[in-house]
C-alpha positions as CSV (number, residue, x, y, z in Angstrom):
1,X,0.0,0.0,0.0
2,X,2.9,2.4,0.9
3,X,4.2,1.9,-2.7
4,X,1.1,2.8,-4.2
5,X,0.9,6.0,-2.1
6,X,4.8,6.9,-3.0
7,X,3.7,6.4,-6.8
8,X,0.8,8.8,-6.4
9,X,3.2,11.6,-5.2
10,X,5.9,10.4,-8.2
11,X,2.4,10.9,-10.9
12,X,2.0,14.1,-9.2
13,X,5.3,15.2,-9.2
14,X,5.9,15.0,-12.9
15,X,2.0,15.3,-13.5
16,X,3.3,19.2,-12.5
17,X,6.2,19.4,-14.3
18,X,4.5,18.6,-17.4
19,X,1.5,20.7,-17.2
20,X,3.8,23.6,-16.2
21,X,6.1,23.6,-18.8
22,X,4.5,21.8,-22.3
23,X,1.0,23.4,-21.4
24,X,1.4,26.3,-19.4
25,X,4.8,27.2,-21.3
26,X,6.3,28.5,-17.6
27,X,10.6,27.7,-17.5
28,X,12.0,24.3,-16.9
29,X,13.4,25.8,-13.7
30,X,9.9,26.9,-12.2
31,X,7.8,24.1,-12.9
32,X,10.3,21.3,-11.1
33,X,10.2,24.1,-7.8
34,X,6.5,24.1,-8.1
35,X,6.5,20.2,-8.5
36,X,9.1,19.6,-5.4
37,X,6.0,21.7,-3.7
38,X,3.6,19.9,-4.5
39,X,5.8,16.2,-4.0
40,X,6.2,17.9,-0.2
41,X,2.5,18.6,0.4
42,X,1.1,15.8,-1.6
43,X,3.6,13.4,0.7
44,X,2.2,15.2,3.9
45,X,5.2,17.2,4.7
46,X,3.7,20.7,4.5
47,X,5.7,23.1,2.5
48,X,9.5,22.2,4.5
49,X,11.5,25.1,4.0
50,X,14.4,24.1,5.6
51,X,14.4,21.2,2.5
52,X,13.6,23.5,-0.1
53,X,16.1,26.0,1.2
54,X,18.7,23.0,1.4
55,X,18.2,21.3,-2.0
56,X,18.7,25.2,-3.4
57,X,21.8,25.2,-2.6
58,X,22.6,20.9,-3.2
59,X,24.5,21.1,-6.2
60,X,26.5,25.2,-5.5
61,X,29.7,23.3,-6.5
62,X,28.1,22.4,-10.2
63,X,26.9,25.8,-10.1
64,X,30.4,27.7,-9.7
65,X,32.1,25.8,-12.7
66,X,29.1,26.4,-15.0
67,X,29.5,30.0,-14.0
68,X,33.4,31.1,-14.3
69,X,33.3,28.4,-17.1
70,X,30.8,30.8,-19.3
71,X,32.8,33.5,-18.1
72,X,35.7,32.2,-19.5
73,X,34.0,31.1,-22.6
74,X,32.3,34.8,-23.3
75,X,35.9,36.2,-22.8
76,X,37.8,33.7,-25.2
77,X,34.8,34.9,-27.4
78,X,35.0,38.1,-27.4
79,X,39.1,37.9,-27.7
80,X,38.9,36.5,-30.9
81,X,40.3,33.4,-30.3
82,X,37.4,31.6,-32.1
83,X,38.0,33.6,-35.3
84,X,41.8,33.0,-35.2
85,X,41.1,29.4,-35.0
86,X,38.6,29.1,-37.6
87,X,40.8,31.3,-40.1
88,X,43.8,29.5,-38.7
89,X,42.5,26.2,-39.9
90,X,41.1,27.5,-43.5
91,X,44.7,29.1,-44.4
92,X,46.0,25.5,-43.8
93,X,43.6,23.2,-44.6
94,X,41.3,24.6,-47.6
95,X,42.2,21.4,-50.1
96,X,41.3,19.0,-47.6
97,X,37.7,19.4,-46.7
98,X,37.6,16.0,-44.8
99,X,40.1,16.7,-42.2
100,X,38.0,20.1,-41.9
101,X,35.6,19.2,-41.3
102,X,36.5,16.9,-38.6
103,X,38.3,19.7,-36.7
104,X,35.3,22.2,-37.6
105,X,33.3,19.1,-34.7
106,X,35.5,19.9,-32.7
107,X,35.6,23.4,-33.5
108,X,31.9,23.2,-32.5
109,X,32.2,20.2,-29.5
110,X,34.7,22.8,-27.8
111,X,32.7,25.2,-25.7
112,X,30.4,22.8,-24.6
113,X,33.0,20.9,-22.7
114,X,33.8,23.7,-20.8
115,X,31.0,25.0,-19.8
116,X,28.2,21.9,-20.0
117,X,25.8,24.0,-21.9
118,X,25.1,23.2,-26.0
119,X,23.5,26.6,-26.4
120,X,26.8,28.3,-25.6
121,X,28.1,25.7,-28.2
122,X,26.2,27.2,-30.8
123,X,26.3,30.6,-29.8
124,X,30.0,31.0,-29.5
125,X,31.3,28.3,-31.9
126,X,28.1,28.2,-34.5
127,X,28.8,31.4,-35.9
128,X,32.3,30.6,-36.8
129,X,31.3,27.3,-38.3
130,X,28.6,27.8,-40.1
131,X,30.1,29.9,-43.1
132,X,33.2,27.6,-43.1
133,X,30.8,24.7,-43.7
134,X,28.7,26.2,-46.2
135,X,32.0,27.3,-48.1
136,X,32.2,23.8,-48.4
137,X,29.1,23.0,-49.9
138,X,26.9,22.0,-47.1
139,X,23.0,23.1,-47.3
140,X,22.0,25.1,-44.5
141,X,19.8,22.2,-43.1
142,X,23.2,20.3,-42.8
143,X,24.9,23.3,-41.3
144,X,22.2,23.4,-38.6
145,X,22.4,19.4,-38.1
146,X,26.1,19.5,-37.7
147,X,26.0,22.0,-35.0
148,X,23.6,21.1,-33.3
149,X,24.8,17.0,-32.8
150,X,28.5,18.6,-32.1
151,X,27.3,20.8,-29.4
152,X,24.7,18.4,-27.6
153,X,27.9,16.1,-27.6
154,X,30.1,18.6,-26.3
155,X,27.9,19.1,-23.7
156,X,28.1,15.4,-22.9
157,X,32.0,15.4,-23.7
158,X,34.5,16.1,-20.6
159,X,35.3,18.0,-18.3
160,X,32.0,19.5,-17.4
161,X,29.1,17.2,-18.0
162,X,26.3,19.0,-15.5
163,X,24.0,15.7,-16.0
164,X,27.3,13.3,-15.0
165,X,27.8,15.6,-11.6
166,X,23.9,15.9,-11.0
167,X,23.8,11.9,-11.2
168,X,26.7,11.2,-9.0
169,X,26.3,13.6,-6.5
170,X,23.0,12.1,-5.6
171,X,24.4,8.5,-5.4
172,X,27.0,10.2,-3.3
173,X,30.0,9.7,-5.7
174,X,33.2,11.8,-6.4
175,X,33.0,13.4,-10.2
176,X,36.1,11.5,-11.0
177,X,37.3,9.0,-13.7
178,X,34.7,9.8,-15.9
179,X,37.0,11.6,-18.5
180,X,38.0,8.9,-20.6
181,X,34.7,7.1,-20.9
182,X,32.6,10.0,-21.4
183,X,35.6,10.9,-24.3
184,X,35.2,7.5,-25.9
185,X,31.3,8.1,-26.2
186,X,31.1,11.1,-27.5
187,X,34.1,11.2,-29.8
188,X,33.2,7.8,-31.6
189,X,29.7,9.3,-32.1
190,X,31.2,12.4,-32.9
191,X,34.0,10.9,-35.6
192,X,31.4,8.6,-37.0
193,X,28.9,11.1,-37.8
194,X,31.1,13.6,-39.4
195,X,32.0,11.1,-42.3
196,X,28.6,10.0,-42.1
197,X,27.5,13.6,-43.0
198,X,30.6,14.5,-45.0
199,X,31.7,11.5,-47.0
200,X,31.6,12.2,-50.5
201,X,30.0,15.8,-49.6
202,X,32.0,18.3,-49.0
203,X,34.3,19.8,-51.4
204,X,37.7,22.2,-51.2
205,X,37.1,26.1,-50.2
206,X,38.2,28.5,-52.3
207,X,40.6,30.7,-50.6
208,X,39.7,33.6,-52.6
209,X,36.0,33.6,-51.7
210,X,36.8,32.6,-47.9
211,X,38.9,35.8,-47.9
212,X,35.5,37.4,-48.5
213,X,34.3,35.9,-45.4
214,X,36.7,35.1,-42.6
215,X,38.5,37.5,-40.5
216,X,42.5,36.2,-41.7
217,X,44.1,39.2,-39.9
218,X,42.9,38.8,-36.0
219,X,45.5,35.7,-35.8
220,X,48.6,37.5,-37.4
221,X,47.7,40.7,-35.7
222,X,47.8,39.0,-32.1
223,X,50.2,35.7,-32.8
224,X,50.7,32.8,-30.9
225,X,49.4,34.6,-27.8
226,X,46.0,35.0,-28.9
227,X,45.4,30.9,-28.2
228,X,47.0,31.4,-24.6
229,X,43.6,31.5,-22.8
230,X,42.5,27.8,-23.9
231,X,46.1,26.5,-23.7
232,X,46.3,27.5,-20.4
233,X,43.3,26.2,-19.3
234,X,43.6,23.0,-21.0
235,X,47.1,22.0,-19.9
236,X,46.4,22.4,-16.3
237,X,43.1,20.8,-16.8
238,X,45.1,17.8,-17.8
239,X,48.4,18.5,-15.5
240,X,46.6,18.3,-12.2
241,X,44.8,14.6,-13.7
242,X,48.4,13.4,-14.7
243,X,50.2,14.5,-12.1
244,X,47.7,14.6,-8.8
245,X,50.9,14.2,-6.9
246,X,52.7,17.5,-7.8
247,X,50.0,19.6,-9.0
248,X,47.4,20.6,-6.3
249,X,44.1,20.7,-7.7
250,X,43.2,24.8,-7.0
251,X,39.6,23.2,-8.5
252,X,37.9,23.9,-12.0
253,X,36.1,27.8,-11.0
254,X,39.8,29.4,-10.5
255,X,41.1,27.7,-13.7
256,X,38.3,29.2,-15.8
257,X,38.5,33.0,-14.0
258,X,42.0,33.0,-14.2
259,X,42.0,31.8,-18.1
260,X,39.4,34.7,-18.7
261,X,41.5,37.1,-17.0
262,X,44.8,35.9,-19.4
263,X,41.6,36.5,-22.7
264,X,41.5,40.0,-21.4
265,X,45.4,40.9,-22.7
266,X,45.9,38.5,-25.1
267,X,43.5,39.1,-27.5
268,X,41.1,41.6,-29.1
269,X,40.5,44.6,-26.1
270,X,37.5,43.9,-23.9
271,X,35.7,45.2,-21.2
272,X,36.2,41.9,-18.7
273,X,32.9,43.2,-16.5
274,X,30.8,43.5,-18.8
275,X,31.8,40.1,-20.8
276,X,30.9,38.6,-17.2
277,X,27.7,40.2,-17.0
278,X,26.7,39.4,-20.1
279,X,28.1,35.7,-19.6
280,X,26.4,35.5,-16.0
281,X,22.9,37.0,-17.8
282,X,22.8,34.1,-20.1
283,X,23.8,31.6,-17.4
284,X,20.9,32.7,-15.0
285,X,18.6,29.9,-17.1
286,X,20.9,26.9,-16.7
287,X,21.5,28.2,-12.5
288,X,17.6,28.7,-12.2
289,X,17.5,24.9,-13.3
290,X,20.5,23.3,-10.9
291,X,18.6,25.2,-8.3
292,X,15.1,23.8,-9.3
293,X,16.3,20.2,-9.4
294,X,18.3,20.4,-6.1
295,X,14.9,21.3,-4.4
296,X,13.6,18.8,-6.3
297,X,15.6,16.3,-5.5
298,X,15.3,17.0,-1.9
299,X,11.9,16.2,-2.1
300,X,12.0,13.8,-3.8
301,X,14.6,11.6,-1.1
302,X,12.4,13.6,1.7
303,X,8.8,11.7,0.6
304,X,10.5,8.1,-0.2
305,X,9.8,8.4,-4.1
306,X,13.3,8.2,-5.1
307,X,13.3,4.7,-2.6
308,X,10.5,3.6,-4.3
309,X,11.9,3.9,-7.7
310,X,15.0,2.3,-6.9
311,X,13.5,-0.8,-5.2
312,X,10.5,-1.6,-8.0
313,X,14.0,-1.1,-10.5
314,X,15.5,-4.1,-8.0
315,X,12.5,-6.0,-9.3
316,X,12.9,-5.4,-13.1
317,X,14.9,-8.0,-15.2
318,X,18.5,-6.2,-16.6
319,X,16.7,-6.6,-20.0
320,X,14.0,-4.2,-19.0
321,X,16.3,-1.7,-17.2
322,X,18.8,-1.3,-20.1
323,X,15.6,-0.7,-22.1
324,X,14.2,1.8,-19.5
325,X,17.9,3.5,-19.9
326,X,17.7,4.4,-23.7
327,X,14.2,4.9,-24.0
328,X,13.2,6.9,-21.3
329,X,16.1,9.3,-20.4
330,X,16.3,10.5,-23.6
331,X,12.3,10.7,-24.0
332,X,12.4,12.4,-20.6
333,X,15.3,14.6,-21.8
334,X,13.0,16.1,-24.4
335,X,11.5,17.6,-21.5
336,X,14.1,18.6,-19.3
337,X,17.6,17.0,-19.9
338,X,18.5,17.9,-16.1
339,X,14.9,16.5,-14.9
340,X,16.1,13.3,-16.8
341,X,19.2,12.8,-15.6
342,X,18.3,13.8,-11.9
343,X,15.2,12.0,-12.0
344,X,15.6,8.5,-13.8
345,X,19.6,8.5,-13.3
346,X,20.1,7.5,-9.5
347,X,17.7,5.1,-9.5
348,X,19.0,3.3,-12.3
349,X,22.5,3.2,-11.7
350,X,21.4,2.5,-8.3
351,X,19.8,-0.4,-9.3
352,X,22.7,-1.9,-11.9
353,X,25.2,-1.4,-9.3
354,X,26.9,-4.9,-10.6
355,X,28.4,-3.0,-12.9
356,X,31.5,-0.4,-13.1
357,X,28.9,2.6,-11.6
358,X,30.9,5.2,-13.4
359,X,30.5,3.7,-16.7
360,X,27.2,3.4,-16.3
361,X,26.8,7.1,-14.8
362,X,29.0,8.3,-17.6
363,X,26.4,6.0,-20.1
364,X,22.9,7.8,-18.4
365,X,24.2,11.5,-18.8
366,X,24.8,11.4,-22.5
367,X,21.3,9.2,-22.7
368,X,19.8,12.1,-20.9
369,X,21.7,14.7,-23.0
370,X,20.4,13.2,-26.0
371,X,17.1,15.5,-25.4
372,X,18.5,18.5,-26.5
373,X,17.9,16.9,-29.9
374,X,14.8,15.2,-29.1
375,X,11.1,16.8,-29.5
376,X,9.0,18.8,-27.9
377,X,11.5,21.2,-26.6
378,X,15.2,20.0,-28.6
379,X,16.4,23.0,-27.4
380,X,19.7,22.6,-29.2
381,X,18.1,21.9,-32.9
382,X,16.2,25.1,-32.0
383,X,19.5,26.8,-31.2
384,X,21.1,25.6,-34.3
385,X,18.0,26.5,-36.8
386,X,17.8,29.6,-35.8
387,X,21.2,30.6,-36.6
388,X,20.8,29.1,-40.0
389,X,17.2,30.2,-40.7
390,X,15.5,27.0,-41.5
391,X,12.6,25.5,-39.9
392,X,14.3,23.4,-36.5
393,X,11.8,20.0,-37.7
394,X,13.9,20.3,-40.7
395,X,16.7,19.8,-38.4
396,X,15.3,17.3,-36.1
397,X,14.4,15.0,-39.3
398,X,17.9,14.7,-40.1
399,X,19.2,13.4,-36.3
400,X,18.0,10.0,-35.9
401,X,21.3,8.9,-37.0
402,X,23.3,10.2,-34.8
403,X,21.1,9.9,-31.7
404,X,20.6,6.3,-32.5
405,X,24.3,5.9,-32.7
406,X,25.0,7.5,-29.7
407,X,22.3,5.3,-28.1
408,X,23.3,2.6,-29.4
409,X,27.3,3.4,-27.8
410,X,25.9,3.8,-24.9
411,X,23.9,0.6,-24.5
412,X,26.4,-1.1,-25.1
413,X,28.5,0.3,-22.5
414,X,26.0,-0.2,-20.1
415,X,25.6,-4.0,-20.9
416,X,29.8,-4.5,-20.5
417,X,29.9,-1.8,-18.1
418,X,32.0,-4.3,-16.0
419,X,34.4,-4.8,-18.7
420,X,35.2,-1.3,-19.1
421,X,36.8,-0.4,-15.9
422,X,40.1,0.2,-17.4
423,X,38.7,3.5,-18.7
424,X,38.4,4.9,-15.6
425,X,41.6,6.7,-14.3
C-alpha cells in the first residue's frame, strides 16, 4: 500500500512538471520548484523550507564551474580566439575538406566541454562554423544538423558534463574517472557522424571567396598569444589529472577565472565586467534549473519516491532496465535534460550497481543529454535552426542517425559496463 501511495506523489510530481512547462509554457526551472512543492504537500510534509532552502543550494559546486566556465568562454569569445582558429584552420587546410571538417566538430564540441551547456556551443562556436561549412558545400539544413549533434555532444563530452555531476552527487560519488569514458562516447559518435554527413560531400574552399568571409588578420595581428587563454586552461586541466601528486588541484572555478582574466590581454581589447555580466545573464537559465532540481531532489529523497523507484527497478529483469535506460532518459530529456538525468539516473544506476557505476553514470548522462535533440522542446536543434534560418523540424528529421548511434554506444556500454573499468583513471 505504501508503494502505491509513494507512486501517487511520483504521478504528481511530474504530472506538474509537465503541465507547467509543455502546457502552461512556464521555464524548466519553475515548474520542477512548483513540483518539489507539490511532491512535499502531496507526501504530507507541508511546505519544508528548511528542504527547499537546502536542495537550493545541493549542487553550488556544479553551479560555480558552470559560472566562471561561461565566463571564460564569453571572454575567449569576445578575444577573438574563435575567429583566429577558424581562419587558422582554413589558411592550412582549404584542399582538404575531410580533415576540416572533422576539426570544424571539434571546432563546434569545444565550448560545450567547458562549460556543460550546448546553447553556448552554438552561440559562440556556430557562428564561426557555419560559413566555413557552407564554403564547403553543405546546405543550410546540414549546417544546422552539424552543429547542433556537435554541441549536444560537447555538452556530454568532458570536463563538465552537469547531468554526470547531478547523477553522482546524488548516489554520493566523487566526479572522477569519468573523463575517458565520457571521451570514448562522445568522440566515436562524434567521428562517425562527421563522415557520415561529410563523405563524398563536402568539397575544397576556395581561398579567394573565404577571404570574403573570414576574419584572416585577427590571428597574425595578435600571434601565438591569442590561443593562450585555452592553452592554459587546458594543460592544467590535464596537469593536475596526470600529475595529482605534484600539481594541487586549486579546482575547475579558478582555472576558468583565471583563463578569462589571461583573454582579457591576449586578444582583441574587452571590457572583462561587462563580458561577465553578459556571460552570467545568459547563465541565470541553466542556474535557475540546478537550483530547481536540487529542491527537487530534496523532495523527492524527503517523501520516499526516489526509494521507491530504486526498489520496484530491483525487481525489473537487466533486460528491461537497459531498455528503461535508452528509452526513457532521452524521452524524458526532451523535457528537461536535467529532470532526466536527476530524475531517472540515480535510480538506475542505483539499481545496476553490478556494474563499473561510473561507466554506467558516464552511459545515463549522455542518454539524458540526448534531449537537447529530441522533441518537444530539442532546445539545441532550436539553437542551431535559428542561426541558420530553417525550420528546427527540418533539423530534427535529419538526427535520428546520430542519436541512435549514440544510443546505441551507450547501450552497449552499459551491458559491459564491467568490462570497461580500465577506462576509468
Amino acid at each position: 500500500m505504501i508503494f502505491e501511495y509513494e507512486l501517487l506523489i511520483l504521478i504528481a510530481m511530474i504530472g506538474t512538471i509537465l503541465v507547467l512547462n509543455l502546457i502552461c509554457k512556464l521555464p524548466t526551472s519553475i515548474a520542477m520548484a512548483t513540483a518539489a512543492v507539490v511532491g512535499a504537500l502531496v507526501g504530507g510534509e507541508g511546505i519544508p523550507v528548511r528542504h527547499l532552502f537546502e536542495g537550493t543550494f545541493a549542487f553550488l559546486d556544479t553551479a560555480m564551474i558552470i559560472s566562471t566556465a561561461m565566463i571564460f568562454m564569453f571572454a575567449v569569445k569576445a578575444s577573438g580566439t574563435f575567429e583566429a582558429i577558424g581562419s587558422l584552420l582554413v589558411q592550412r587546410l582549404y584542399n582538404r575538406p575531410m580533415l576540416l571538417l572533422v576539426l570544424m566538430m571539434l571546432v563546434i564540441i569545444f565550448p560545450g566541454m567547458l562549460t556543460g551547456t550546448a546553447s553556448i556551443a552554438v552561440l559562440c562556436a556556430g557562428a564561426i562554423v557555419a560559413p566555413i561549412l557552407e564554403m564547403m558545400d553543405f546546405t543550410p539544413v546540414e549546417t544546422g544538423t552539424f552543429i547542433a549533434v556537435g554541441a549536444t555532444l560537447g555538452m556530454a563530452a568532458p570536463p563538465v558534463n552537469i547531468p554526470a555531476m547531478l547523477i553522482a552527487s546524488s548516489v554520493d560519488m566523487t566526479y572522477r574517472g569519468f573523463t575517458v569514458p565520457l571521451l570514448c562516447i562522445t568522440m566515436i559518435s562524434a567521428l562517425v557522424f562527421t563522415i557520415h554527413i561529410g563523405l563524398h560531400r563536402v568539397k575544397p574552399i576556395d581561398l579567394n571567396l573565404a577571404k570574403g568571409q573570414i576574419d584572416f588578420e585577427i590571428g597574425k595581428e595578435h600571434g601565438f598569444k591569442i590561443y593562450l587563454p585555452i592553452l592554459l586552461v587546458v594543460l592544467m586541466i590535464a596537469a593536475v589529472r596526470m600529475f595529482p601528486k605534484y600539481i594541487p588541484d586549486v579546482g575547475m572555478p579558478l582555472l576558468f577565472f583565471l583563463g578569462a582574466v589571461v583573454a582579457a590581454f591576449t586578444g582583441r581589447k574587452f571590457d572583462l565586467l561587462n563580458v561577465a555580466s553578459a556571460a552570467m545573464r545568459e547563465n541565470v537559465s541553466v542556474l535557475g534549473k540546478i537550483m530547481a532540481i536540487g529542491m527537487f531532489l530534496q523532495i523527492f529523497i524527503l517523501v520516499g519516491v526516489r526509494g521507491y523507484i530504486v526498489v520496484n527497478c530491483f525487481t525489473l529483469p537487466m533486460t528491461a532496465l537497459f531498455i528503461a535506460c535508452v528509452v526513457l532518459m532521452p524521452i524524458f530529456g526532451g523535457i528537461s535534460v536535467y529532470g532526466s538525468a536527476s530524475l531517472f539516473g540515480p535510480p538506475l544506476l542505483l539499481a545496476m550497481l553490478g556494474g563499473n557505476e561510473i561507466i554506467i553514470a558516464a552511459s545515463l548522462s549522455v542518454l539524458a543529454i540526448l534531449g537537447e535533440l529530441m522533441p518537444p522542446s530539442a532546445l539545441c536543434a532550436n539553437y542551431a535552426a535559428d542561426m541558420v534560418h530553417v525550420r528546427y523540424r527540418e533539423i530534427l528529421a535529419r538526427c535520428p542517425f546520430p542519436v541512435l548511434l549514440t544510443i546505441v554506444i551507450c547501450f552497449l556500454c552499459l551491458i559491459f559496463s564491467g568490462n570497461l573499468g580500465f577506462l576509468v583513471m
